[in-house]
C-alpha positions as CSV (number, residue, x, y, z in Angstrom):
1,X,-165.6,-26.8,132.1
2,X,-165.6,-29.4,129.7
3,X,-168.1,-31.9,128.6
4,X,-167.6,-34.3,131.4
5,X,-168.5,-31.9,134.1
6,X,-171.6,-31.1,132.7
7,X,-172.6,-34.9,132.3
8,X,-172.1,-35.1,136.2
9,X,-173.7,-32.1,136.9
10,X,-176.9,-31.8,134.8
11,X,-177.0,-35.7,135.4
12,X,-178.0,-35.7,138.6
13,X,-175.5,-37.6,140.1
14,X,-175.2,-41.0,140.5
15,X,-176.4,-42.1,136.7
16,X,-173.5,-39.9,135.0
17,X,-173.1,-42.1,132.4
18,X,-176.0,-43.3,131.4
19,X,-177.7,-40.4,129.5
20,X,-180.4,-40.8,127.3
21,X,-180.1,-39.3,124.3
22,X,-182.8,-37.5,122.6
23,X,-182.1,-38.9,119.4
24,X,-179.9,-41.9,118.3
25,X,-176.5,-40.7,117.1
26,X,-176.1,-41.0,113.1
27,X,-179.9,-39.5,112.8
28,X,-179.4,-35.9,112.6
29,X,-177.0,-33.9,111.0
30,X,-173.7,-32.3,112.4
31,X,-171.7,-30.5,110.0
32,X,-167.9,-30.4,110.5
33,X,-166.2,-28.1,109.1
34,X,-162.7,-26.3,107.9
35,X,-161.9,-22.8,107.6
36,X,-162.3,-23.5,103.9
37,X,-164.0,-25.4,101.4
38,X,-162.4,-28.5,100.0
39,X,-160.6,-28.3,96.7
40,X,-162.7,-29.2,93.2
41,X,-163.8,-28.6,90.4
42,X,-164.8,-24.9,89.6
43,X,-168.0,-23.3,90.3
44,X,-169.7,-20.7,88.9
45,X,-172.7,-18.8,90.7
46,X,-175.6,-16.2,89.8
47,X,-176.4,-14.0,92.3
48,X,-180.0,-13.1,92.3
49,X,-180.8,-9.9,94.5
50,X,-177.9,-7.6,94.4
51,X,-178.5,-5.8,97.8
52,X,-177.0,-5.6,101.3
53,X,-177.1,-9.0,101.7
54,X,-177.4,-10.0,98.4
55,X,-173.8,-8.5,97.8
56,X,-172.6,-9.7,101.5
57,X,-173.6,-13.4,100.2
58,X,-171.6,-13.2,97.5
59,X,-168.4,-11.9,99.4
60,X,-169.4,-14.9,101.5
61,X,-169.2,-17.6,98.9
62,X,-166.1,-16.0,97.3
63,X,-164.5,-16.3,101.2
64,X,-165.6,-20.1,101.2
65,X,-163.2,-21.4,99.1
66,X,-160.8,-21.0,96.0
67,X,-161.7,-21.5,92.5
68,X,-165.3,-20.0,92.5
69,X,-166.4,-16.8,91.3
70,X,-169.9,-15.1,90.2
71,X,-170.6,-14.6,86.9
72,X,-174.2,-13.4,86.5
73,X,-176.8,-11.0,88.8
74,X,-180.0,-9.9,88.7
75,X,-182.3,-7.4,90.5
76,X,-185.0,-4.8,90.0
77,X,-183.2,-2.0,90.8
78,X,-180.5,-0.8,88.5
79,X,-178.5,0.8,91.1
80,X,-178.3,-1.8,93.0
81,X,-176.5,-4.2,90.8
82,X,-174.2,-1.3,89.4
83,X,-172.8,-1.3,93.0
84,X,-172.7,-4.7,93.8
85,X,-170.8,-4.9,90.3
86,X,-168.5,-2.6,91.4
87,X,-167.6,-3.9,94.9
88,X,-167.0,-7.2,93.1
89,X,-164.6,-5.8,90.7
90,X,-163.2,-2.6,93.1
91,X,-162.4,-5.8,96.0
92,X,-162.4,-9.6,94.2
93,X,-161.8,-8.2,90.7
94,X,-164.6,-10.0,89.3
95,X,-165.9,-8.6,86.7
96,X,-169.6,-9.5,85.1
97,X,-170.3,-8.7,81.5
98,X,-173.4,-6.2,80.7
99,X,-174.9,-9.3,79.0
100,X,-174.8,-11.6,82.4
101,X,-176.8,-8.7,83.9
102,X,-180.6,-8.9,84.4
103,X,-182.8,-6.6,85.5
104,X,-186.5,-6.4,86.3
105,X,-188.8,-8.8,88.0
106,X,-188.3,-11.7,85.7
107,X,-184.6,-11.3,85.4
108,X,-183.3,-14.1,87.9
109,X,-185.1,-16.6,85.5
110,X,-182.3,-15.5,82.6
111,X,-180.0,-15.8,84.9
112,X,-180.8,-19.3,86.0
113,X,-181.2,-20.3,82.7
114,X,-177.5,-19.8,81.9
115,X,-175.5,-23.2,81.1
116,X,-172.5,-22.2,83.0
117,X,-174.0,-21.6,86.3
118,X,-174.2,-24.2,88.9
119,X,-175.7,-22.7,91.6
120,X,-177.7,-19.5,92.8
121,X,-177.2,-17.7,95.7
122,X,-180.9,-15.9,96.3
123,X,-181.0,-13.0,98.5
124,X,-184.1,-11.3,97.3
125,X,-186.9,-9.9,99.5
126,X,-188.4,-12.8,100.8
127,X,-191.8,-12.6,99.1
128,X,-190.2,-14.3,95.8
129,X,-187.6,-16.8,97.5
130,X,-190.2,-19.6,96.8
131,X,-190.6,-18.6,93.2
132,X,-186.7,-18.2,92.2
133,X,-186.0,-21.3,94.2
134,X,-188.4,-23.5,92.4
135,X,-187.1,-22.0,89.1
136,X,-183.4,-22.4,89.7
137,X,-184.4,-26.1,90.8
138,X,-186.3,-26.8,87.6
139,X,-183.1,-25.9,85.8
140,X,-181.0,-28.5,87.7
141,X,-178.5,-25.3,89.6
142,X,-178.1,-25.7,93.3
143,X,-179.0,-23.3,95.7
144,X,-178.2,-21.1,98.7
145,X,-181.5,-19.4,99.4
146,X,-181.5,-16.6,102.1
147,X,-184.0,-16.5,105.0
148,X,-187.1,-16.5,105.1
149,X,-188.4,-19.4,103.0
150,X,-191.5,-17.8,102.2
151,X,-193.9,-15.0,103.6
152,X,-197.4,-16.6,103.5
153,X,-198.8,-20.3,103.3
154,X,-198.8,-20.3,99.3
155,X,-194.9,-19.8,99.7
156,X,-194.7,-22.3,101.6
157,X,-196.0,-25.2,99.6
158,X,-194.3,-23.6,96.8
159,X,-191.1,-23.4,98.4
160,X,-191.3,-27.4,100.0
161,X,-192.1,-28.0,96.2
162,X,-189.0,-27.3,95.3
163,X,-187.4,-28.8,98.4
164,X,-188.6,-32.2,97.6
165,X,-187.9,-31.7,93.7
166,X,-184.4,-30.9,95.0
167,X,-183.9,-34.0,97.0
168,X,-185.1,-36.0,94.0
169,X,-182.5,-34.7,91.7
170,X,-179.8,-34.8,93.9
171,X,-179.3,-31.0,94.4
172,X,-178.2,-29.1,97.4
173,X,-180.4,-26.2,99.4
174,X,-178.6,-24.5,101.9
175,X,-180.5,-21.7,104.0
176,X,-179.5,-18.6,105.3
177,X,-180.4,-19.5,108.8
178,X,-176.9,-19.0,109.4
179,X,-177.6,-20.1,113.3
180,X,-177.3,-23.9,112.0
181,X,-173.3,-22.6,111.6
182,X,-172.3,-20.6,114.3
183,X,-169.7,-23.3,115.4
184,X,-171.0,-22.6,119.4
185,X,-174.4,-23.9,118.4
186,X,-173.2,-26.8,116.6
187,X,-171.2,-27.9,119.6
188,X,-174.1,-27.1,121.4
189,X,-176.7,-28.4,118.9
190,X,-175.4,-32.0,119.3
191,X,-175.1,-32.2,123.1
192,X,-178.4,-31.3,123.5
193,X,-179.2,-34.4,120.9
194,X,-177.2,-36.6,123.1
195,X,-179.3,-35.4,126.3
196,X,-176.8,-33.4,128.3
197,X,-180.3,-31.3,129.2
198,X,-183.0,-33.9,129.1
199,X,-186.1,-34.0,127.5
200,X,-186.9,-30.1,126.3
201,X,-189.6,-29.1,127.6
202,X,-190.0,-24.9,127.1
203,X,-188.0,-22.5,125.4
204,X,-187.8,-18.4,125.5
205,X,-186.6,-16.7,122.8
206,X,-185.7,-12.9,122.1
207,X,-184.7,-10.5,119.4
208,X,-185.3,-7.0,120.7
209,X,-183.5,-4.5,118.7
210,X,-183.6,-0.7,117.5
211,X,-186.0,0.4,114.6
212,X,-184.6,-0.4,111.1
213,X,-184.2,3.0,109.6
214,X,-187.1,3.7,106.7
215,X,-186.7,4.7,103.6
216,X,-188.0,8.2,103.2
217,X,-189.7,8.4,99.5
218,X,-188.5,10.6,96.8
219,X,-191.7,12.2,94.5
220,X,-189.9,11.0,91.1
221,X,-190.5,6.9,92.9
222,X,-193.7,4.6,91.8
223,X,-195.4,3.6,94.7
224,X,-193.9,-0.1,93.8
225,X,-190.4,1.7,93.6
226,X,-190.8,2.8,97.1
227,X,-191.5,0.1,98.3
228,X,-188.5,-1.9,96.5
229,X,-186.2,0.7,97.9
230,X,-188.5,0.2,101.5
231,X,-188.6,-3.8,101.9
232,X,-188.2,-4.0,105.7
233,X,-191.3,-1.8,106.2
234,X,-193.7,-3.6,104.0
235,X,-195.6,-7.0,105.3
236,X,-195.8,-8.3,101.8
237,X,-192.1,-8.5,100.9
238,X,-190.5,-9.8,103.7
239,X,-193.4,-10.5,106.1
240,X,-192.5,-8.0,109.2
241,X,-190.0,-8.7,111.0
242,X,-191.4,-11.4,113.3
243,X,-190.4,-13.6,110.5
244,X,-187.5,-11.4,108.4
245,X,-186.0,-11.2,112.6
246,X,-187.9,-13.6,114.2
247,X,-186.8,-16.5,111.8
248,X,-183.4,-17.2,113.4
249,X,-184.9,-17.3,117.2
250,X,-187.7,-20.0,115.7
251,X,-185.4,-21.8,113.5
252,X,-183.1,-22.2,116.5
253,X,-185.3,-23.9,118.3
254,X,-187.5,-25.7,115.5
255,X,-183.7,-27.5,114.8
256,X,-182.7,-28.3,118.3
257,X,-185.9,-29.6,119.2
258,X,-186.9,-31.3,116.1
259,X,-190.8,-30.7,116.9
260,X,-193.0,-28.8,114.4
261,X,-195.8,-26.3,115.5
262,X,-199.0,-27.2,116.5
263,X,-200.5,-23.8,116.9
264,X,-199.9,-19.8,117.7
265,X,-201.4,-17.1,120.0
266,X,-200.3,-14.1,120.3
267,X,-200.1,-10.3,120.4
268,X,-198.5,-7.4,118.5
269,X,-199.0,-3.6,118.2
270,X,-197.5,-0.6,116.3
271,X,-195.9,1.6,119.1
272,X,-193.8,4.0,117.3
273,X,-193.3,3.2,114.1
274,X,-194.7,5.3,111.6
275,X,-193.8,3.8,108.0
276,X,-194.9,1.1,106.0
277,X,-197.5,-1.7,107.7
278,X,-196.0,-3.9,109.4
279,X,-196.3,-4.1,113.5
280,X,-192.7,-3.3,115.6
281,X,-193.7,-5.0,118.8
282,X,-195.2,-8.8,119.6
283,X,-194.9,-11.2,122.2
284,X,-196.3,-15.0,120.9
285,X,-197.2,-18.1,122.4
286,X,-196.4,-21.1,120.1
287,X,-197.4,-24.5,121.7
288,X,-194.9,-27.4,119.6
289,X,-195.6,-30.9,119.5
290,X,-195.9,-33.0,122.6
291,X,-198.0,-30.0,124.4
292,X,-194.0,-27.8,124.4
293,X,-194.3,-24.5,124.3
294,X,-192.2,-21.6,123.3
295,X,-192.4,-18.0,123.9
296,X,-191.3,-15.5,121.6
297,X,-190.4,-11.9,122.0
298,X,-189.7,-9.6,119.3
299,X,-189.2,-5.9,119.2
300,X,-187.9,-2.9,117.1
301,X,-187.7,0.4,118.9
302,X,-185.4,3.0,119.4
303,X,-184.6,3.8,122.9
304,X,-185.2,0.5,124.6
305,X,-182.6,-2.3,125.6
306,X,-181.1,-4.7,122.7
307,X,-181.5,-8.5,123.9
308,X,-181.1,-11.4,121.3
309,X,-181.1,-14.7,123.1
310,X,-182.6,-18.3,123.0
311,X,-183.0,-20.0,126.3
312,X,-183.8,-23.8,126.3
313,X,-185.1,-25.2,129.4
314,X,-184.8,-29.2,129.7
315,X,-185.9,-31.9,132.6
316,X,-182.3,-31.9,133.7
317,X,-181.0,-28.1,132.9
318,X,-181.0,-25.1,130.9
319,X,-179.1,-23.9,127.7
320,X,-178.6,-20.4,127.2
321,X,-177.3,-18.7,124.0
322,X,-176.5,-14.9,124.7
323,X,-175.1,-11.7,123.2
324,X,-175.9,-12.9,120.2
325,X,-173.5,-16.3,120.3
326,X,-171.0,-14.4,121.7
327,X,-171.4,-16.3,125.8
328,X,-173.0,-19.9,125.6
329,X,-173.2,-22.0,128.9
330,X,-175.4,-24.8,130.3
331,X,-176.9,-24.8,133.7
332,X,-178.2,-27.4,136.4
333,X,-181.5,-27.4,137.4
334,X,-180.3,-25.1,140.8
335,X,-179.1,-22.8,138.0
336,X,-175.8,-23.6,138.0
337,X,-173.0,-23.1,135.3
338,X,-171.9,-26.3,134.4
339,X,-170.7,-25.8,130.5
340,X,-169.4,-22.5,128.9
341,X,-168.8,-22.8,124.9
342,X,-164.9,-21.4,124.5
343,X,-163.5,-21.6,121.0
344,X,-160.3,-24.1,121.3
345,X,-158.0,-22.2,118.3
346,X,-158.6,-25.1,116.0
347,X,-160.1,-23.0,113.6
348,X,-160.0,-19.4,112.4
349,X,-162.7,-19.3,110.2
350,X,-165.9,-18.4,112.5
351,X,-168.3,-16.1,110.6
352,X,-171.2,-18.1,109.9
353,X,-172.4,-16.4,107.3
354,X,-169.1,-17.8,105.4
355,X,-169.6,-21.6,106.9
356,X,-172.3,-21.8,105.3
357,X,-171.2,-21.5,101.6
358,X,-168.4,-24.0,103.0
359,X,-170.7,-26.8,103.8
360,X,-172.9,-26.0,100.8
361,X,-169.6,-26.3,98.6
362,X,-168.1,-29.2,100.0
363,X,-171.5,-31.1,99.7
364,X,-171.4,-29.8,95.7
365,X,-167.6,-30.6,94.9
366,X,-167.8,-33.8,96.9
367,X,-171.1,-35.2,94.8
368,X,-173.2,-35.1,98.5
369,X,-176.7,-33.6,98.8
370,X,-177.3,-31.6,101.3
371,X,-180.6,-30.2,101.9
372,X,-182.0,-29.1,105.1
373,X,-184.2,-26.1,103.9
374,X,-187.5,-27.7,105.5
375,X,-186.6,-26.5,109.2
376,X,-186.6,-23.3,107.5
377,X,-189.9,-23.3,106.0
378,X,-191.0,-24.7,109.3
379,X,-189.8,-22.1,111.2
380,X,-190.8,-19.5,108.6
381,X,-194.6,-20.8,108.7
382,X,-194.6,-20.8,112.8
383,X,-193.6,-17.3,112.1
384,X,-196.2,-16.8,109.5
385,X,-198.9,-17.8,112.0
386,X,-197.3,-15.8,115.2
387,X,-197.9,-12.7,112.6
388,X,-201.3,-13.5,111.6
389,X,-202.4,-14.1,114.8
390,X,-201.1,-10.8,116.2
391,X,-202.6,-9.3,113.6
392,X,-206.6,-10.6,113.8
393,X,-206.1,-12.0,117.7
394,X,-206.9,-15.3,116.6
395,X,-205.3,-18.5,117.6
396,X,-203.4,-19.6,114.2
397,X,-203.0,-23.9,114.2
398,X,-200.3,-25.5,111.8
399,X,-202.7,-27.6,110.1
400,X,-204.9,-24.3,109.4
401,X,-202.5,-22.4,107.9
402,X,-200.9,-24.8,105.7
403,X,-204.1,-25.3,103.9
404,X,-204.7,-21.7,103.1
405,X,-205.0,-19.5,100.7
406,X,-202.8,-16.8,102.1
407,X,-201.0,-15.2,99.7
408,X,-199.6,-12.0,99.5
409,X,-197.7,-11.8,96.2
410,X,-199.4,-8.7,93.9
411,X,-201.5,-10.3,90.8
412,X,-199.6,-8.0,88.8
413,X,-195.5,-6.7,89.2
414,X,-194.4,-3.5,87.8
415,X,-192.6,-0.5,88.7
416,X,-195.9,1.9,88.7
417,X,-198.2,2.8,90.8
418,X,-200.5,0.6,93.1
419,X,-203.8,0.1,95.1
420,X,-201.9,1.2,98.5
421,X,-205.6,0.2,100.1
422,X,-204.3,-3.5,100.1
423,X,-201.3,-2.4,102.2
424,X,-202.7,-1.1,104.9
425,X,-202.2,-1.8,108.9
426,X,-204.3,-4.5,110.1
427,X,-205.9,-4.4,113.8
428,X,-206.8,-7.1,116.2
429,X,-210.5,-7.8,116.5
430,X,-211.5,-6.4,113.5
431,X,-209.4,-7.9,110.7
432,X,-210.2,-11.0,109.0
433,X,-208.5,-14.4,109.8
434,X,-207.0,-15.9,106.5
């Protein structure tokens, strides 16, 4: 059913036309786009974090269009950019020169600092996205900066830092909160904005999945190596996965809804997993602006049912997005289907992951900024408080958390050993609130 039959339907009857939009039309962004990035002038990227994702993104941006290529990396682990190097000369046949390769903590600077590159693409563990982000911004490069936007309230004002520098200078941020170009919640996106559901008023969000495998540690490793080579177990680098998961369920909703946090409650435990700090079950109550309230579920365990969906409930019907993306309908207030998202054949080109290098080119070669990083570092703070809340049982408010002094970044980065007491497992009720 098409667009019409869910205006009568979710309408009411009667007043079919005469929706009221949530916002007006020109006042938020849609992005429309091709299978491929418009022609221009060359680009040339540095690819900072050469891991999974790291090396995925740059597959990604070489899909997005013609003429663009990588020609610098950097990472801390030697290993890792020796494969990444190969997959991008065994696959694209790219080759980087020894000399364009960085390694160790500080290497992503050297790499920004080159005059041929125009833009990053920044797929490190989160802990130092705000860092590279602000650095590749100072030296005038464009950026795609992978999720999250930060893992603690320092981050965060670092990281909108360098959003609003980038604004100022006319460069372009594009997150990985690849959500914002999944084409079913674009379409979906904007008829929510032109009230096809009515005013939102509660949301439900899930992403229940299996436990990410751990590293096991080898006895020639620093404890920082370990770590490194552990990032999805470990609170300070990518901030557990209420935020490294949770992100895309928030962000979902912190865009369609265009409200910011007010505050967080919730609860979180360590079930089964054994590795690491960080908590693999939680279950928080974030009340938005306008007394809105979303509930989030996140868990990572082996053994019980995978659901990822976002359910948005509305004065005049409900939007669901499940499997992922994969079956997205509207629904009346009786519950209903009124609307199912089916893919016309227009375009053939619908990994978002790829559409998101396209809008970030096209805005580039076109001489367009595009920046909306800040609904990511909203939705990465709301995360930050559902953590810290699940974490001491105290009730986390937006304006309390973007005043602190949280900050989880080590004083000191090497590869050697560490106080492993300041990575321990923190319990409700007895530890500090921050």
């Amino acid at each position: 059913m098409g667009a019409g039959g869910l205006l009568t339907a979710c309408s009411g009857g009667g007043n079919e036309n005469k929706l009221t939009p949530l916002r007006p039309a020109g006042s938020y962004y849609v992005p429309e786009l091709a299978d491929k990035a418009i022609n221009g002038k060359p680009l040339k990227a540095a690819l900072i974090g050469c891991g999974s994702r790291g090396t995925g993104a740059a597959f990604n941006f070489l899909e997005a269009a013609d003429n663009v290529t990588i020609v610098a990396c950097s990472d801390v682990l030697v290993e890792k950019m020796d494969n990444c190097r190969k997959r991008l000369k065994e696959q694209k046949n790219i080759e980087i020169s020894d000399d364009k390769c960085f390694l160790g903590f500080d290497g992503y600077k050297k790499a920004c600092e080159l005059p041929e590159v125009d833009l990053v693409l920044i797929a490190s563990p989160s802990v130092f996205h705000p860092e590279q982000l602000k650095y590749a911004i100072d030296h005038g490069k464009h950026a795609f900066c992978e999720k999250a936007a930060c893992v603690d309230a320092v981050g965060y004002r670092t990281f909108m830092t360098a959003v609003k520098q980038a604004q100022a200078q006319g460069l372009c941020i594009v997150p990985g909160t690849h959500c914002h170009y999944h084409r079913g919640y674009i379409e979906s996106y904007k008829m929510i904005q032109e009230g096809f559901i009515g005013r939102i008023v509660s949301a439900n969000v899930y992403f229940n999945q299996g436990h990410l495998t751990p590293v096991r540690r080898r006895s020639e490793w620093t404890d920082m190596e370990f770590m490194l080579r552990d990032i999805f177990s470990w609170k300070w680098l990518t901030g557990d996965h209420v935020l490294d998961q949770g992100i895309h369920r928030v962000d979902a909703f912190t865009w369609f809804s265009h409200l910011k946090p007010v505050k967080a409650i919730g609860m979180g435990a360590r079930v089964r997993r054994v590795g690491g700090n960080i908590y693999d079950t939680y279950s928080i109550d974030f009340e938005y602006e306008g007394g809105v309230h979303l509930h989030a579920q996140m868990r990572q365990i082996d053994g019980c049912d995978h659901y990822i969906a976002d359910v948005i409930h509305g004065t005049n019907g409900t939007w669901k997005c499940m499997n992922e993306g994969r079956e997205i309908t509207f629904h009346d207030v009786d519950g209903n289907e009124v609307w199912r998202c089916e893919m016309d054949g227009q375009f053939t080109q619908h990994n978002p992951y790829v559409l998101e290098h396209v809008d970030l080119i096209n805005h580039i070669r076109s001489g367009k900024v595009i920046n909306n990083a800040e609904t990511t570092a909203i939705a990465s703070l709301a995360c930050i408080m559902a953590r810290e809340s699940a974490y001491t049982g105290k009730t986390y408010t937006w304006d309390g958390i973007t005043q602190s002094d949280l900050n989880l970044m080590p004083e000191n980065l090497t590869m050697g050993n560490v106080d492993m007491s300041k990575h321990t497992v923190q319990l409700p009720g007895v530890s500090p609130k921050i």
